[in-house]
Structures are given as C-alpha cells and as structure tokens.
matplotlib code that plots the C-alpha trace (Angstrom):
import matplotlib.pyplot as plt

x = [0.0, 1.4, 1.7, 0.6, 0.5, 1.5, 4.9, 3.1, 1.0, 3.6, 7.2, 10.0, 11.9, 9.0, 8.6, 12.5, 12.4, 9.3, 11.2, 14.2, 12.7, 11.0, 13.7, 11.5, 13.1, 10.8, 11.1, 9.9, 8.3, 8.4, 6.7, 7.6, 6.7, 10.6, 11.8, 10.6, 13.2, 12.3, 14.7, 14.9, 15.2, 16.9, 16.4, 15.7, 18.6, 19.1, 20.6, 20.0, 18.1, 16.0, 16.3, 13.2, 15.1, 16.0, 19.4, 20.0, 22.3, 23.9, 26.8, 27.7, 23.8, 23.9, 23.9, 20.6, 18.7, 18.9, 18.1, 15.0, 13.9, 14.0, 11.0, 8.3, 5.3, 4.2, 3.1, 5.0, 4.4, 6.1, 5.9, 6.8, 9.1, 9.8, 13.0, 16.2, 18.5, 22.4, 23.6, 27.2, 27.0, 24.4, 23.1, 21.7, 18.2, 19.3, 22.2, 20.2, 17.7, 20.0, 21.1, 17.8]
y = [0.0, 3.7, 6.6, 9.8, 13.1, 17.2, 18.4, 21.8, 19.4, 16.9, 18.0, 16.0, 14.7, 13.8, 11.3, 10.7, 9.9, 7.1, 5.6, 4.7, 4.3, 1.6, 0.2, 0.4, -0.5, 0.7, 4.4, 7.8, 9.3, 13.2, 15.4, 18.7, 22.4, 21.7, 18.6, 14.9, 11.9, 8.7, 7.7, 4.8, 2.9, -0.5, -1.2, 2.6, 3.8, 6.1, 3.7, 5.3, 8.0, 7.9, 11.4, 12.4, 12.0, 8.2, 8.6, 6.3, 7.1, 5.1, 7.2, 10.4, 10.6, 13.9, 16.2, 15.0, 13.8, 17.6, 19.1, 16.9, 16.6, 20.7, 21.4, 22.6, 22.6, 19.3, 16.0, 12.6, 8.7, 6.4, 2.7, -0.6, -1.4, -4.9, -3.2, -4.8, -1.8, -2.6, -0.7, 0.8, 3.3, 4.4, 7.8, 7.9, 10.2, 11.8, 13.2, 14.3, 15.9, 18.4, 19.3, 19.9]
z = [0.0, -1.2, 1.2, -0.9, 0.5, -0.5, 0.4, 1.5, 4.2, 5.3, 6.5, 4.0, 7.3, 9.4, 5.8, 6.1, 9.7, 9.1, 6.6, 8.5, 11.9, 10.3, 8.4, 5.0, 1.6, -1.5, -3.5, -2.1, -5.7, -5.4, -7.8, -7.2, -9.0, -10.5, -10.5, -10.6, -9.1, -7.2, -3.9, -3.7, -0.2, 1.6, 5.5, 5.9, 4.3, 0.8, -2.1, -5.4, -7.1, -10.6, -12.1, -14.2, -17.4, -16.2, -14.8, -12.2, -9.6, -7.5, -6.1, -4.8, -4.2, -1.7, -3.9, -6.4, -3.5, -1.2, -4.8, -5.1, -1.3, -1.3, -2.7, -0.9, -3.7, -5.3, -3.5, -3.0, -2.6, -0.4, -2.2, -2.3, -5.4, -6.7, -8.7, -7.0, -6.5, -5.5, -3.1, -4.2, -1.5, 0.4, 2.3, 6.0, 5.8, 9.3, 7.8, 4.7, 7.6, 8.8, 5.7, 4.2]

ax = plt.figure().add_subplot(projection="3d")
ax.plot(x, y, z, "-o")
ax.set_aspect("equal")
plt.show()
C-alpha cells in the first residue's frame, strides 16, 4: 500500500524519519513544482536515485537527493518497489535531515 500526500502538508523529514525508523526499503516518488526523481530505499537507508530524465544514480547521491527533497510545492508517494537496486553506496536520511 502507497503513502501519498502534499509536500506543503507533510514535512519531507518527518517522511525521512518514518522511513528509517522503520527500516523500510521501497522508492519515495516526489513530484515537485521543478523537479521529478524517485529515492529509492533499503532497511531505511538512501541507495539510489531515478532522475526524471531516467538517470540512475547510485553514487555520490547527496547532492541530487537535497536538490530533489527541497521542494516545498508538489506531492509525493512512499511505495513498495519490486525493482532490485544494489547498493554501491548508500546515504543515512538523518544526515540528509539536517542538511535539508
């Protein structure tokens, strides 16, 4: 089952937070006024990133993911993904958090 909300409703960490307190693995979709991505998720942490163009990243994440997770207009979807995702690296959301 999806989690959909608006970003102007629903705080980005308080989302980010969820995610890895619960240790959930899946993609966060976020539609924003700007920019489109998907983050994707394992055990709670940040593993890749799915630009709207279909770039997948896998490294050096930070920087896409604070672009994306930003925005303050446009709504987002917290989902279960059957798409396997290695991990190469990966991106704890608390430190994302205070950067945000």
């Amino acid at each position: 089952m999806a989690l959909i909300g608006d970003l102007r409703d629903v705080r980005i960490e308080d989302i980010l937070k969820f995610i890895k307190r619960l240790s959930k693995s899946g993609k966060l979709i976020i539609e924003g006024k700007y920019l489109r991505g998907e983050i994707f998720f394992a055990k709670g942490m940040i593993v890749a990133l799915r630009k709207k163009d279909g770039t997948f990243i896998k490294e050096n994440l930070e920087k896409d993911v604070l672009e994306l997770l930003k925005q303050d207009e446009g709504t987002f979807t917290l989902e279960p993904t059957q798409e396997e995702v290695e991990s190469v690296s990966f991106l704890d959301p608390d430190e994302i958090i205070l950067k945000i």
